[in-house]
C-alpha positions as CSV (number, residue, x, y, z in Angstrom):
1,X,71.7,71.0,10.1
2,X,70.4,67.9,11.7
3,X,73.4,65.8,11.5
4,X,75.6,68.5,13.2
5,X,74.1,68.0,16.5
6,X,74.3,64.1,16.6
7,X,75.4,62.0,19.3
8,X,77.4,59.4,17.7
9,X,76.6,57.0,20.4
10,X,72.8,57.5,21.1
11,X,71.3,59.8,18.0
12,X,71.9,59.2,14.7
13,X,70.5,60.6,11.3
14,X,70.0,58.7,8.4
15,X,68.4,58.2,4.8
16,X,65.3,55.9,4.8
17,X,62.4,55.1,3.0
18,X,61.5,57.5,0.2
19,X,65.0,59.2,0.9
20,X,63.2,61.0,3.8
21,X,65.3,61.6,7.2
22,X,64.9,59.4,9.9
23,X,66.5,59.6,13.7
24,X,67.4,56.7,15.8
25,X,67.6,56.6,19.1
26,X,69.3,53.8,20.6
27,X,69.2,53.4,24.9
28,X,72.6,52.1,25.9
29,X,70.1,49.4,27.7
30,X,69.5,48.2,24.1
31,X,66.1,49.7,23.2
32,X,65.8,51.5,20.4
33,X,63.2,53.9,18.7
34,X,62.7,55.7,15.1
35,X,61.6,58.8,14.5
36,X,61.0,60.4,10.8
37,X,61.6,64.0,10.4
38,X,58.2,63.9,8.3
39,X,55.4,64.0,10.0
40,X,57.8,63.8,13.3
41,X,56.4,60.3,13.6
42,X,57.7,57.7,16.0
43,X,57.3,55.2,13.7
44,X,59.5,52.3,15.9
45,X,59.6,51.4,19.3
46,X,61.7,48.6,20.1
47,X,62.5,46.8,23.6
48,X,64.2,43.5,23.8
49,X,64.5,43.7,20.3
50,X,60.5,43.4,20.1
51,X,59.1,46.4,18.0
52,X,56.0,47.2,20.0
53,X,54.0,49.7,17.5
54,X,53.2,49.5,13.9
55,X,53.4,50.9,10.6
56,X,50.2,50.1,8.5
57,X,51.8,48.2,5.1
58,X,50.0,51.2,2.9
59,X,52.0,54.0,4.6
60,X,53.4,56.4,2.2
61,X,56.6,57.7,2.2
62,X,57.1,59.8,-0.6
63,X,57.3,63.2,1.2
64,X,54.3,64.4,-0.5
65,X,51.4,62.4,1.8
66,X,50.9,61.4,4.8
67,X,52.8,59.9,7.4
68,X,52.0,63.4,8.3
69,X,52.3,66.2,5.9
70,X,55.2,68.5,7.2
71,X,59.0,68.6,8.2
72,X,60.1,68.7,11.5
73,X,63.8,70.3,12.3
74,X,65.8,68.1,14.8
75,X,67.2,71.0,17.0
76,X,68.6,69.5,20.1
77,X,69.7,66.1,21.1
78,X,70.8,65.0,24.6
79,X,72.2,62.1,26.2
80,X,71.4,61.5,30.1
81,X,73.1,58.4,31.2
82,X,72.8,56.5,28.2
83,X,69.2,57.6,27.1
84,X,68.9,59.9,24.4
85,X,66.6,62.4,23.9
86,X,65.6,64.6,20.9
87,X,63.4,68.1,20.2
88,X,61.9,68.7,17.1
89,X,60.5,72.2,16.0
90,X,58.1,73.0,13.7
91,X,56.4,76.5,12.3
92,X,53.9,77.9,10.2
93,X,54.9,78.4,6.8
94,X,53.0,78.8,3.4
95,X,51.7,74.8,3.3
96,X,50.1,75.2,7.2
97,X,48.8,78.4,6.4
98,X,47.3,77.5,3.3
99,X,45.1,75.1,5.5
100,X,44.9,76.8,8.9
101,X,45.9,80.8,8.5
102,X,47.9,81.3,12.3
103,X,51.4,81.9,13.0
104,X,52.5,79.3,15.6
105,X,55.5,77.5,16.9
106,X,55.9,73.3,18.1
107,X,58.4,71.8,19.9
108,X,58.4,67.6,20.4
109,X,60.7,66.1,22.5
110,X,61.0,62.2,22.3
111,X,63.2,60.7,25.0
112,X,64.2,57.1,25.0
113,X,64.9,54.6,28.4
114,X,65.3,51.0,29.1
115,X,61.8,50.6,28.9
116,X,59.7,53.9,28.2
117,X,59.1,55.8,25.6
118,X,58.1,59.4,26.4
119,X,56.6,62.1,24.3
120,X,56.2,65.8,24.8
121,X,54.6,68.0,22.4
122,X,54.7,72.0,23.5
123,X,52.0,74.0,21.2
124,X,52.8,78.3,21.3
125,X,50.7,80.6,20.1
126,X,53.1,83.3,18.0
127,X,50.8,85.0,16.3
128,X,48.8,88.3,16.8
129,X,44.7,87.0,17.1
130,X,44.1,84.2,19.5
131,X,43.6,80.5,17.8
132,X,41.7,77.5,19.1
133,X,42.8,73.5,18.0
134,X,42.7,70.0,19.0
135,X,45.5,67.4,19.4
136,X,45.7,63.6,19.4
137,X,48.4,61.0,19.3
138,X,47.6,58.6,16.5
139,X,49.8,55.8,18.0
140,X,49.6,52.7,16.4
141,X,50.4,49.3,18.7
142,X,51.3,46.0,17.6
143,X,48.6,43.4,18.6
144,X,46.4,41.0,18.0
145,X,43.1,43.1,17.8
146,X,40.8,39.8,18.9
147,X,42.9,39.0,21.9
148,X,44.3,42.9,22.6
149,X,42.5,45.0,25.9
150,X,42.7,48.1,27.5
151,X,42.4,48.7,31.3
152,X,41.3,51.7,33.0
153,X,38.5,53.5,30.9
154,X,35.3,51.8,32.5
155,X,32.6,54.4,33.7
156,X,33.9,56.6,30.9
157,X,31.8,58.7,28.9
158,X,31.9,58.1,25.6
159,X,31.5,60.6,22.9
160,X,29.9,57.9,20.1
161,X,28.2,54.5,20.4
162,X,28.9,52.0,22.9
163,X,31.8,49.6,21.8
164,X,30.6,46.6,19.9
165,X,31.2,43.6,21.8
166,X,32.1,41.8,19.1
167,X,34.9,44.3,18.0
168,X,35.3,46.5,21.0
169,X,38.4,48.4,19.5
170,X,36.7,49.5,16.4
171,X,36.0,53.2,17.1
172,X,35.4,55.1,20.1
173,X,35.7,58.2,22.4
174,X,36.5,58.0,25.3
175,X,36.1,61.3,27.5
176,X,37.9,62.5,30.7
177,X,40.2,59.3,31.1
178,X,42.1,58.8,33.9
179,X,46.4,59.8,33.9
180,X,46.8,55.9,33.1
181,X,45.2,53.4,30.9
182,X,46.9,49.4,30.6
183,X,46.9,48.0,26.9
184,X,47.4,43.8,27.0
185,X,48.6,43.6,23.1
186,X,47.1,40.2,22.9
187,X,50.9,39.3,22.2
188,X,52.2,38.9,25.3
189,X,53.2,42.5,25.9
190,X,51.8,44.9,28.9
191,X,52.1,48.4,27.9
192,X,51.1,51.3,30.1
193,X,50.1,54.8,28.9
194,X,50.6,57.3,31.0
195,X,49.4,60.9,30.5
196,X,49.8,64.5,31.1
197,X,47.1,67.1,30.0
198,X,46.1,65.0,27.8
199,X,41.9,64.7,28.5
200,X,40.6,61.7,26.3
201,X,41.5,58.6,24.4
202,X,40.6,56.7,21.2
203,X,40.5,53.7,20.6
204,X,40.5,52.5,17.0
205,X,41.2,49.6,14.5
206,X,39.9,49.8,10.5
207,X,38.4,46.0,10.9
208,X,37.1,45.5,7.4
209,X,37.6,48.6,6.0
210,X,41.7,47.3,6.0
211,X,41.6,43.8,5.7
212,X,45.3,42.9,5.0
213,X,46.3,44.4,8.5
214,X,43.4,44.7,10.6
215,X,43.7,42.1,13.0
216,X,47.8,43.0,13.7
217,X,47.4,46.4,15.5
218,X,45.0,48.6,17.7
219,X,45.3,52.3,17.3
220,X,45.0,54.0,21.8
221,X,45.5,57.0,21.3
222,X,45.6,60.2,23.8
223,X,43.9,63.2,22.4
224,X,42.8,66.7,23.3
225,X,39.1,66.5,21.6
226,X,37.5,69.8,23.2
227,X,39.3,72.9,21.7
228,X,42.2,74.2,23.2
229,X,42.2,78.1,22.9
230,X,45.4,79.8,23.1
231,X,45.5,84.0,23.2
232,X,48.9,85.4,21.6
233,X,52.0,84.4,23.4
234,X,50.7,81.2,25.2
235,X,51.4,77.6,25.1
236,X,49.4,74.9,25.7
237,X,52.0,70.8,26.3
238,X,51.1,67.7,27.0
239,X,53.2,64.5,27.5
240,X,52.6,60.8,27.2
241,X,54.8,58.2,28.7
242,X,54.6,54.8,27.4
243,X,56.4,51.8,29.4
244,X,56.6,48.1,28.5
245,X,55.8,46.1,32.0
Protein backbone atom coordinates (compact mmCIF):
# COMPACT_ATOMS: atom_id res chain seq x y z
CA UNK A 1 0.00 0.00 0.00
CA UNK A 2 0.88 3.54 -0.62
CA UNK A 3 0.77 4.83 2.76
CA UNK A 4 3.10 2.03 4.08
CA UNK A 5 6.03 3.48 2.50
CA UNK A 6 5.54 7.16 3.65
CA UNK A 7 8.00 9.46 5.04
CA UNK A 8 6.26 11.12 7.74
CA UNK A 9 8.42 14.13 7.29
CA UNK A 10 8.80 14.61 3.49
CA UNK A 11 5.88 12.18 1.71
CA UNK A 12 2.60 12.06 2.69
CA UNK A 13 -0.62 10.44 1.20
CA UNK A 14 -3.87 11.78 1.42
CA UNK A 15 -7.62 11.98 0.28
CA UNK A 16 -8.39 14.88 -2.16
CA UNK A 17 -10.61 16.04 -4.57
CA UNK A 18 -13.04 13.41 -5.86
CA UNK A 19 -11.74 11.06 -2.91
CA UNK A 20 -8.78 10.35 -5.30
CA UNK A 21 -5.06 9.86 -3.74
CA UNK A 22 -2.87 12.54 -3.74
CA UNK A 23 1.13 12.72 -2.59
CA UNK A 24 2.76 15.67 -1.16
CA UNK A 25 6.03 16.30 -1.16
CA UNK A 26 7.23 18.90 0.98
CA UNK A 27 11.41 20.06 0.69
CA UNK A 28 12.61 20.77 4.22
CA UNK A 29 13.68 24.21 2.28
CA UNK A 30 9.87 24.85 2.27
CA UNK A 31 8.81 24.05 -1.33
CA UNK A 32 6.30 21.80 -1.78
CA UNK A 33 4.71 19.85 -4.81
CA UNK A 34 1.40 17.54 -5.46
CA UNK A 35 1.13 14.69 -7.17
CA UNK A 36 -2.25 12.65 -7.91
CA UNK A 37 -2.03 8.97 -8.08
CA UNK A 38 -4.55 9.48 -11.21
CA UNK A 39 -3.14 10.32 -14.04
CA UNK A 40 0.36 10.62 -12.00
CA UNK A 41 -0.10 14.32 -12.53
CA UNK A 42 1.97 16.88 -10.85
CA UNK A 43 -0.65 18.99 -10.36
CA UNK A 44 1.27 21.66 -7.78
CA UNK A 45 4.48 23.16 -7.65
CA UNK A 46 5.02 25.52 -5.06
CA UNK A 47 8.29 27.63 -4.10
CA UNK A 48 8.15 30.43 -1.66
CA UNK A 49 4.82 29.61 -1.13
CA UNK A 50 4.12 30.70 -5.01
CA UNK A 51 2.37 27.78 -6.92
CA UNK A 52 4.03 28.06 -10.23
CA UNK A 53 1.76 25.66 -12.55
CA UNK A 54 -1.86 25.40 -13.01
CA UNK A 55 -4.91 23.40 -12.92
CA UNK A 56 -7.41 24.55 -15.65
CA UNK A 57 -10.84 25.35 -13.38
CA UNK A 58 -12.74 22.48 -15.70
CA UNK A 59 -10.43 19.70 -14.51
CA UNK A 60 -12.27 16.61 -13.57
CA UNK A 61 -11.63 14.68 -10.76
CA UNK A 62 -13.98 12.01 -10.54
CA UNK A 63 -11.70 9.07 -11.39
CA UNK A 64 -13.51 8.29 -14.45
CA UNK A 65 -11.90 11.31 -16.86
CA UNK A 66 -9.18 12.92 -17.37
CA UNK A 67 -6.70 14.37 -15.41
CA UNK A 68 -5.36 11.29 -17.06
CA UNK A 69 -7.20 8.22 -17.27
CA UNK A 70 -5.27 5.51 -15.10
CA UNK A 71 -3.79 4.83 -11.58
CA UNK A 72 -0.35 5.05 -10.78
CA UNK A 73 1.05 2.85 -7.59
CA UNK A 74 3.45 4.90 -5.42
CA UNK A 75 6.20 2.27 -4.87
CA UNK A 76 9.13 3.91 -3.47
CA UNK A 77 9.73 7.16 -1.64
CA UNK A 78 13.09 8.53 -0.57
CA UNK A 79 14.39 11.34 1.38
CA UNK A 80 18.09 12.74 0.41
CA UNK A 81 18.85 15.58 2.77
CA UNK A 82 15.58 16.93 3.16
CA UNK A 83 14.25 16.43 -0.55
CA UNK A 84 11.90 13.85 -1.19
CA UNK A 85 11.55 11.83 -3.93
CA UNK A 86 8.86 9.47 -5.18
CA UNK A 87 8.39 6.45 -8.09
CA UNK A 88 5.33 5.70 -9.50
CA UNK A 89 4.60 2.45 -11.60
CA UNK A 90 2.18 1.82 -13.94
CA UNK A 91 1.22 -1.48 -16.27
CA UNK A 92 -0.98 -2.64 -18.86
CA UNK A 93 -4.07 -3.95 -17.75
CA UNK A 94 -7.54 -4.50 -19.45
CA UNK A 95 -8.44 -0.40 -19.79
CA UNK A 96 -4.74 0.31 -21.67
CA UNK A 97 -5.25 -2.68 -23.69
CA UNK A 98 -8.59 -1.97 -24.58
CA UNK A 99 -7.07 1.15 -26.40
CA UNK A 100 -3.52 0.19 -27.24
CA UNK A 101 -3.14 -3.94 -27.16
CA UNK A 102 0.92 -4.18 -25.70
CA UNK A 103 2.10 -5.35 -22.47
CA UNK A 104 4.35 -2.66 -21.00
CA UNK A 105 5.76 -1.34 -17.80
CA UNK A 106 6.27 2.73 -16.47
CA UNK A 107 8.14 3.96 -13.79
CA UNK A 108 7.95 8.06 -12.86
CA UNK A 109 10.03 9.37 -10.47
CA UNK A 110 9.31 13.04 -9.19
CA UNK A 111 11.96 14.46 -6.87
CA UNK A 112 11.55 17.67 -5.03
CA UNK A 113 14.49 20.48 -4.11
CA UNK A 114 14.71 24.00 -2.91
CA UNK A 115 14.04 25.14 -6.14
CA UNK A 116 13.62 22.29 -8.92
CA UNK A 117 11.27 20.14 -9.74
CA UNK A 118 12.54 17.06 -11.67
CA UNK A 119 10.65 14.44 -13.62
CA UNK A 120 11.72 11.07 -14.89
CA UNK A 121 9.53 8.89 -16.84
CA UNK A 122 11.23 5.30 -17.73
CA UNK A 123 8.98 3.56 -20.66
CA UNK A 124 9.88 -0.68 -20.95
CA UNK A 125 8.73 -2.66 -23.39
CA UNK A 126 7.48 -6.19 -21.59
CA UNK A 127 5.72 -7.64 -24.12
CA UNK A 128 6.51 -10.21 -26.86
CA UNK A 129 6.19 -7.99 -30.49
CA UNK A 130 7.96 -4.79 -30.64
CA UNK A 131 5.64 -1.42 -30.11
CA UNK A 132 6.29 2.16 -31.28
CA UNK A 133 4.71 5.51 -29.20
CA UNK A 134 5.06 9.09 -28.53
CA UNK A 135 5.41 10.99 -25.21
CA UNK A 136 4.84 14.54 -24.11
CA UNK A 137 4.67 16.46 -20.82
CA UNK A 138 1.43 18.42 -20.85
CA UNK A 139 2.73 20.93 -18.11
CA UNK A 140 0.66 23.64 -17.40
CA UNK A 141 2.45 27.06 -16.02
CA UNK A 142 0.92 29.85 -14.33
CA UNK A 143 1.25 33.18 -16.30
CA UNK A 144 -0.02 35.79 -17.89
CA UNK A 145 -0.29 34.47 -21.56
CA UNK A 146 0.04 38.34 -23.03
CA UNK A 147 3.07 39.24 -21.06
CA UNK A 148 4.57 35.30 -20.76
CA UNK A 149 7.92 34.32 -23.24
CA UNK A 150 9.93 31.61 -23.91
CA UNK A 151 13.78 31.74 -24.60
CA UNK A 152 15.81 29.40 -26.56
CA UNK A 153 13.63 27.92 -29.53
CA UNK A 154 14.57 30.58 -32.34
CA UNK A 155 15.86 28.92 -35.69
CA UNK A 156 13.60 26.04 -34.71
CA UNK A 157 11.70 24.15 -37.14
CA UNK A 158 8.35 24.09 -36.62
CA UNK A 159 6.08 21.28 -37.37
CA UNK A 160 2.70 23.71 -38.09
CA UNK A 161 2.28 27.42 -38.90
CA UNK A 162 4.46 30.13 -37.77
CA UNK A 163 3.36 31.61 -34.38
CA UNK A 164 0.79 34.39 -34.67
CA UNK A 165 2.32 37.47 -33.51
CA UNK A 166 -0.51 38.46 -32.00
CA UNK A 167 -0.85 35.20 -29.77
CA UNK A 168 2.50 33.60 -30.16
CA UNK A 169 1.69 30.78 -27.51
CA UNK A 170 -1.40 29.60 -29.15
CA UNK A 171 -0.21 26.35 -30.79
CA UNK A 172 2.99 25.16 -32.03
CA UNK A 173 5.69 22.50 -32.72
CA UNK A 174 8.60 23.11 -32.07
CA UNK A 175 11.31 20.39 -33.47
CA UNK A 176 14.76 19.45 -32.29
CA UNK A 177 14.94 22.01 -29.27
CA UNK A 178 17.81 22.63 -27.54
CA UNK A 179 18.52 20.67 -23.67
CA UNK A 180 17.22 24.17 -22.25
CA UNK A 181 14.48 26.57 -23.02
CA UNK A 182 13.67 29.96 -20.36
CA UNK A 183 9.88 30.61 -19.74
CA UNK A 184 9.34 34.52 -18.29
CA UNK A 185 5.70 33.74 -16.71
CA UNK A 186 4.71 37.30 -17.32
CA UNK A 187 4.40 37.18 -13.46
CA UNK A 188 7.45 37.83 -12.34
CA UNK A 189 8.78 34.29 -12.30
CA UNK A 190 11.90 32.87 -14.40
CA UNK A 191 11.58 29.22 -14.92
CA UNK A 192 14.04 27.08 -16.70
CA UNK A 193 13.31 23.79 -18.45
CA UNK A 194 15.81 21.65 -18.77
CA UNK A 195 15.74 18.30 -20.74
CA UNK A 196 16.96 14.96 -21.23
CA UNK A 197 15.90 12.82 -24.44
CA UNK A 198 13.37 14.72 -24.71
CA UNK A 199 13.47 16.04 -28.70
CA UNK A 200 10.68 18.75 -29.08
CA UNK A 201 8.40 21.21 -27.38
CA UNK A 202 4.96 22.63 -27.48
CA UNK A 203 3.86 25.44 -26.83
CA UNK A 204 0.05 25.98 -26.28
CA UNK A 205 -2.70 28.14 -24.73
CA UNK A 206 -6.73 27.53 -25.67
CA UNK A 207 -7.14 31.50 -26.21
CA UNK A 208 -10.85 31.67 -27.05
CA UNK A 209 -11.66 28.34 -27.22
CA UNK A 210 -11.38 28.69 -23.00
CA UNK A 211 -12.22 32.00 -22.20
CA UNK A 212 -12.64 31.87 -18.37
CA UNK A 213 -8.80 30.82 -18.04
CA UNK A 214 -7.09 31.61 -21.10
CA UNK A 215 -5.11 34.51 -20.34
CA UNK A 216 -3.76 32.82 -16.68
CA UNK A 217 -1.53 29.99 -18.00
CA UNK A 218 0.72 28.84 -21.04
CA UNK A 219 0.95 25.14 -21.58
CA UNK A 220 5.54 24.42 -22.68
CA UNK A 221 5.68 21.26 -22.85
CA UNK A 222 8.58 18.63 -23.68
CA UNK A 223 7.51 15.92 -25.95
CA UNK A 224 8.78 12.96 -27.98
CA UNK A 225 6.62 13.72 -31.34
CA UNK A 226 8.60 11.20 -33.80
CA UNK A 227 7.75 7.55 -32.75
CA UNK A 228 9.84 5.96 -30.31
CA UNK A 229 10.13 2.08 -31.24
CA UNK A 230 10.95 -0.24 -28.58
CA UNK A 231 11.71 -4.27 -29.51
CA UNK A 232 10.78 -6.61 -26.46
CA UNK A 233 12.81 -6.04 -23.34
CA UNK A 234 13.87 -2.35 -24.00
CA UNK A 235 13.27 0.93 -22.46
CA UNK A 236 13.26 4.03 -23.71
CA UNK A 237 13.52 7.53 -20.31
CA UNK A 238 13.55 10.78 -20.51
CA UNK A 239 13.77 13.47 -17.73
CA UNK A 240 12.85 17.10 -17.36
CA UNK A 241 14.20 19.42 -14.69
CA UNK A 242 12.30 22.44 -14.00
CA UNK A 243 14.10 25.28 -11.67
CA UNK A 244 12.66 28.59 -10.52
CA UNK A 245 15.65 31.34 -11.15
Amino acid sequence: MASEIENADYVKVTQSLGDLQKVVLTCVHGSEAEVYLYGGCVTSWKVDGKDLLFVRPDAVFTGYKPIRNMNWSLVNSENVEGNPCITLELKDGPYSRSMWDYSFHALYKVTLDRNTLSTEIKITNTDEKPFSFTNALHTYFRASAVEASVRGLKGCKTLNKDPDPKNPVEDCIFLDVPGELNLDNGLGDLITIKNTNWSDAVLWNPHLAIESCYKDFVCVENAKVGHVHLEPNESWTAAQHLSKT
